[in-house]
KOLGU-4560 file (N, C-alpha, C; in nm, 3 decimals, padded with zeros to 5 digits):
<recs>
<n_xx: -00.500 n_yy: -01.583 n_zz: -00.780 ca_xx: -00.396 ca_yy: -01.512 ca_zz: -00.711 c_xx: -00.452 c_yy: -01.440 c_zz: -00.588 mol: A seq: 1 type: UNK>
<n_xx: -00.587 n_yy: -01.367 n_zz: -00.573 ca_xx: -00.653 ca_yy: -01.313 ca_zz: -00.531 c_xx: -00.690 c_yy: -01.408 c_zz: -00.312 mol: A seq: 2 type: UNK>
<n_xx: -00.669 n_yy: -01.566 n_zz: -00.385 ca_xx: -00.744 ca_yy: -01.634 ca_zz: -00.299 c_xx: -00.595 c_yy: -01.669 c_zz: -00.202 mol: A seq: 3 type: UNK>
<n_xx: -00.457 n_yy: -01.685 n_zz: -00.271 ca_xx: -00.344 ca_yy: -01.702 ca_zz: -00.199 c_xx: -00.336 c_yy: -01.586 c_zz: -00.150 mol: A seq: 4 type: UNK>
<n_xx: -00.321 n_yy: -01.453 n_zz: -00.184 ca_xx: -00.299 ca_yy: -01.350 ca_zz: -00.081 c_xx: -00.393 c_yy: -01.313 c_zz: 00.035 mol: A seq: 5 type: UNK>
<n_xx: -00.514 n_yy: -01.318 n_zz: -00.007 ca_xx: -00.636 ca_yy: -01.333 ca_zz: 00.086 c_xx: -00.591 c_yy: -01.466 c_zz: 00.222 mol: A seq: 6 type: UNK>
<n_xx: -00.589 n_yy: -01.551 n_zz: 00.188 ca_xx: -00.587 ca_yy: -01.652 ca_zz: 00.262 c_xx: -00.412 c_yy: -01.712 c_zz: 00.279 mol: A seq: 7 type: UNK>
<n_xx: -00.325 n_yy: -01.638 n_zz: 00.337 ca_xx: -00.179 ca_yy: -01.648 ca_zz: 00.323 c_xx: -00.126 c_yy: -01.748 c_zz: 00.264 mol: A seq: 8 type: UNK>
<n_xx: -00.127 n_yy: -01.685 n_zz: 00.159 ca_xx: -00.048 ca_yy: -01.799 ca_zz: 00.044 c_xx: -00.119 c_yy: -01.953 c_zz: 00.000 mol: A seq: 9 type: UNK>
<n_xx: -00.238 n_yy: -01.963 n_zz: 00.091 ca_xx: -00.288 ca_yy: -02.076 ca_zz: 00.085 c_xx: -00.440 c_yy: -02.116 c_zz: 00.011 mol: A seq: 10 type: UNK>
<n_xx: -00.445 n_yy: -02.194 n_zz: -00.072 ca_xx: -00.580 ca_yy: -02.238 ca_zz: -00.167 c_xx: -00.707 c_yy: -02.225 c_zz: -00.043 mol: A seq: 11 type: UNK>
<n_xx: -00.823 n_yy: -02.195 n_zz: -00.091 ca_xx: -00.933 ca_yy: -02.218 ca_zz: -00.063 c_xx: -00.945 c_yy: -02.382 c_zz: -00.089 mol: A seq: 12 type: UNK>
<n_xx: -00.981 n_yy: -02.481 n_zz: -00.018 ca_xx: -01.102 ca_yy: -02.587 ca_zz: -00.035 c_xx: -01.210 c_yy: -02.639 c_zz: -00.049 mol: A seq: 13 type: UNK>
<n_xx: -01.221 n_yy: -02.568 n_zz: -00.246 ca_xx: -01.267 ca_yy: -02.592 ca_zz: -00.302 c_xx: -01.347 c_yy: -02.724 c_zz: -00.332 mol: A seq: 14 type: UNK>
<n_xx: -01.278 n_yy: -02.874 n_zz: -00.313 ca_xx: -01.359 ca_yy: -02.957 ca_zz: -00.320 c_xx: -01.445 c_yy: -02.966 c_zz: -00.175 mol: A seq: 15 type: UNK>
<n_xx: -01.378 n_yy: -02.938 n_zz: -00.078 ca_xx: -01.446 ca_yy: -02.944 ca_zz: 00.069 c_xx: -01.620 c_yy: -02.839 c_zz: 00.010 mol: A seq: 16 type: UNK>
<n_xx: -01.556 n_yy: -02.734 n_zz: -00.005 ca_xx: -01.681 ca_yy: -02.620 ca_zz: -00.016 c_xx: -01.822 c_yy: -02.636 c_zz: -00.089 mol: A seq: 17 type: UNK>
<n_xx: -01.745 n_yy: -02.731 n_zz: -00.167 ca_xx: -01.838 ca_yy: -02.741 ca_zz: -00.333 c_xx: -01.918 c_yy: -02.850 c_zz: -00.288 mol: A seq: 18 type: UNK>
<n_xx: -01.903 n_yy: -02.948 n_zz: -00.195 ca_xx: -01.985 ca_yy: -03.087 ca_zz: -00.141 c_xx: -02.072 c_yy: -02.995 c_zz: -00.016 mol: A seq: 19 type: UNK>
<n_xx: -02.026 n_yy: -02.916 n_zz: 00.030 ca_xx: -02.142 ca_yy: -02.842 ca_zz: 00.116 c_xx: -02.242 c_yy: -02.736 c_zz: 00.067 mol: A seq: 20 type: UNK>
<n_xx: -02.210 n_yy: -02.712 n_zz: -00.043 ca_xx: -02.292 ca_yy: -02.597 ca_zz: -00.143 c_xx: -02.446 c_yy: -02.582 c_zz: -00.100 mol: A seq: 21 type: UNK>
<n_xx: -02.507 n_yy: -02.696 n_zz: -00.087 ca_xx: -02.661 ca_yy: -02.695 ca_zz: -00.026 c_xx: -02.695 c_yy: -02.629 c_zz: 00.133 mol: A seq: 22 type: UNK>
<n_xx: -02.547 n_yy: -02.639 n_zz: 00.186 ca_xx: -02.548 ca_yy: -02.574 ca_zz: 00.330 c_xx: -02.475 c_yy: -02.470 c_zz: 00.343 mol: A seq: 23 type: UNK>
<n_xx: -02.438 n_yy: -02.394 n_zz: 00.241 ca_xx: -02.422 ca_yy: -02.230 ca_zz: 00.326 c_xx: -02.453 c_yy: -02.159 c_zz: 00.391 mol: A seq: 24 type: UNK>
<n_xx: -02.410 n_yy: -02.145 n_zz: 00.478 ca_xx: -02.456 ca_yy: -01.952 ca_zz: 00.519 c_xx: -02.414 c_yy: -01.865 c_zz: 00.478 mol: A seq: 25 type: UNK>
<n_xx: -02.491 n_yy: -01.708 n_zz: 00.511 ca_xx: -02.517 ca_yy: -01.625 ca_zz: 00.440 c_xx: -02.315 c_yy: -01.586 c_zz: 00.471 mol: A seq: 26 type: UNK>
<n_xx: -02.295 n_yy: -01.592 n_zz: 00.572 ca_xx: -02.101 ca_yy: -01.602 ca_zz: 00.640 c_xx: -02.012 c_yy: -01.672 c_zz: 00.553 mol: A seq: 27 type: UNK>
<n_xx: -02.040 n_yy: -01.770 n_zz: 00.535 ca_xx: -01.960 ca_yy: -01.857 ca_zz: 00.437 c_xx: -01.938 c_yy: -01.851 c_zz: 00.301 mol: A seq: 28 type: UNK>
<n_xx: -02.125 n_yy: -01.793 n_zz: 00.235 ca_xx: -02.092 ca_yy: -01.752 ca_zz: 00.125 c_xx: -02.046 c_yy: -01.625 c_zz: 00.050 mol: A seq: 29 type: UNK>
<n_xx: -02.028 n_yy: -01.506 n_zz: 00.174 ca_xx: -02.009 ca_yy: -01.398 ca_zz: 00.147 c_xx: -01.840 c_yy: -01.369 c_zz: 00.139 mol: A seq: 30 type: UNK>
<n_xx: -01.775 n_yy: -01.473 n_zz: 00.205 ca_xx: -01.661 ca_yy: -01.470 ca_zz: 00.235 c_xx: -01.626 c_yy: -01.565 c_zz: 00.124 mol: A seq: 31 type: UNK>
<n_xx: -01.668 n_yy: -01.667 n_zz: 00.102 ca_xx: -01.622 ca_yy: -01.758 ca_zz: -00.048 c_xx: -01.612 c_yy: -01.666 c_zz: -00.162 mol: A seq: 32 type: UNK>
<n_xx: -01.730 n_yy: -01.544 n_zz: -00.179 ca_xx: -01.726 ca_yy: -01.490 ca_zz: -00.328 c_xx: -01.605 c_yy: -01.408 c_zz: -00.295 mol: A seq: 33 type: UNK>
<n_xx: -01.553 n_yy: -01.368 n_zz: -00.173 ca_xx: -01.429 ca_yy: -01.249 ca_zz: -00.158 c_xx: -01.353 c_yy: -01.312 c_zz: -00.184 mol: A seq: 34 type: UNK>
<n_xx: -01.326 n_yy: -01.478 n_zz: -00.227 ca_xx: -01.188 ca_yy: -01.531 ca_zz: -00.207 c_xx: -01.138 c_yy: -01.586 c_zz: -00.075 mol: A seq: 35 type: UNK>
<n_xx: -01.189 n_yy: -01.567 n_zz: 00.063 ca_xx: -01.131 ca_yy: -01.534 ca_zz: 00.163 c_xx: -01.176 c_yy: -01.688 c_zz: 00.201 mol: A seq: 36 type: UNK>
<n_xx: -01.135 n_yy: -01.747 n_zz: 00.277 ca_xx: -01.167 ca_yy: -01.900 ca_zz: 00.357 c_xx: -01.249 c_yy: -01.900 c_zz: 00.450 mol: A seq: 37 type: UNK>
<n_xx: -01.327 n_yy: -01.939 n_zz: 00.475 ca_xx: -01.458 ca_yy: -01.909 ca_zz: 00.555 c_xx: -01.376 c_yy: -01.984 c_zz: 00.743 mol: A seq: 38 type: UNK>
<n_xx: -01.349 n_yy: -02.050 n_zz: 00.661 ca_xx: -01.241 ca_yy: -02.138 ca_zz: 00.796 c_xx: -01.164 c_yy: -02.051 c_zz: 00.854 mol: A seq: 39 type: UNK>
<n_xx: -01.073 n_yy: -01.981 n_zz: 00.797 ca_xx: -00.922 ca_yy: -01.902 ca_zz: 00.796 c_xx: -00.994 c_yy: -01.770 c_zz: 00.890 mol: A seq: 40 type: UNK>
<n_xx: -01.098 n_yy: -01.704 n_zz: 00.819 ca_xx: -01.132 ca_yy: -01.555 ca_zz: 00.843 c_xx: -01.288 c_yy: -01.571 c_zz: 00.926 mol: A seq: 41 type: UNK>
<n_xx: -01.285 n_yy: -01.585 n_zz: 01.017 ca_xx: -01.417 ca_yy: -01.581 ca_zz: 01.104 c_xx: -01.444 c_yy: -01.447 c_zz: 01.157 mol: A seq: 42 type: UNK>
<n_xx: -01.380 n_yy: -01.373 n_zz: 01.189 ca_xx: -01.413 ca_yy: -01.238 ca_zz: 01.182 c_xx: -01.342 c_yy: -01.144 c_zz: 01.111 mol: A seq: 43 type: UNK>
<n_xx: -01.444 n_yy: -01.031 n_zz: 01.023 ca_xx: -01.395 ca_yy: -00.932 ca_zz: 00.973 c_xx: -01.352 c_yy: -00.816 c_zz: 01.008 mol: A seq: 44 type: UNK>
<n_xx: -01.398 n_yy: -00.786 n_zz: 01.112 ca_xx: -01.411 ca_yy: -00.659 ca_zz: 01.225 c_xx: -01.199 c_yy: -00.657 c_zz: 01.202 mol: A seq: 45 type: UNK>
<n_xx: -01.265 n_yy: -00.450 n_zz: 01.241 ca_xx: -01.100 ca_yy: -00.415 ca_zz: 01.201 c_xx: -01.005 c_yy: -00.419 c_zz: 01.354 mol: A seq: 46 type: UNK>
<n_xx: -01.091 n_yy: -00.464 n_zz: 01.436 ca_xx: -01.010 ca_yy: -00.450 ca_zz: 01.523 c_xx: -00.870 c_yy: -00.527 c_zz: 01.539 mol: A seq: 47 type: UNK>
<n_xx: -00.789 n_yy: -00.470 n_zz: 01.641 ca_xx: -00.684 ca_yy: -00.523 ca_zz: 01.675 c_xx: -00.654 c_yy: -00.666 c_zz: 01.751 mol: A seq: 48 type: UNK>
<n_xx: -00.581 n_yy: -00.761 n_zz: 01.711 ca_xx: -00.562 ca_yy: -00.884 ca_zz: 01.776 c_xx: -00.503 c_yy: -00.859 c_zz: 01.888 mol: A seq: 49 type: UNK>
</recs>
């Protein structure tokens, strides 16, 4: 539930993620354990759009 509200309503890609597992970065995987889409959320910073 955590990963649809994080990522608007939408699944993480999971099988995409799981075939790159040997190539994370430290970005990708910090944002995978939040739930958040590494794709979707490239920056965290609070600033304003």
């Amino acid at each position: 539930m955590v990963e649809l509200i994080n990522n608007d309503n939408e699944r993480i890609d999971w099988d995409y993620w799981a075939g790159k597992m040997p190539r994370w970065t430290a970005f990708q995987a910090v944002r995978l354990m939040a739930a958040l889409d590494p794709n979707r959320h490239a920056d965290l910073s609070f600033r304003a759009c």
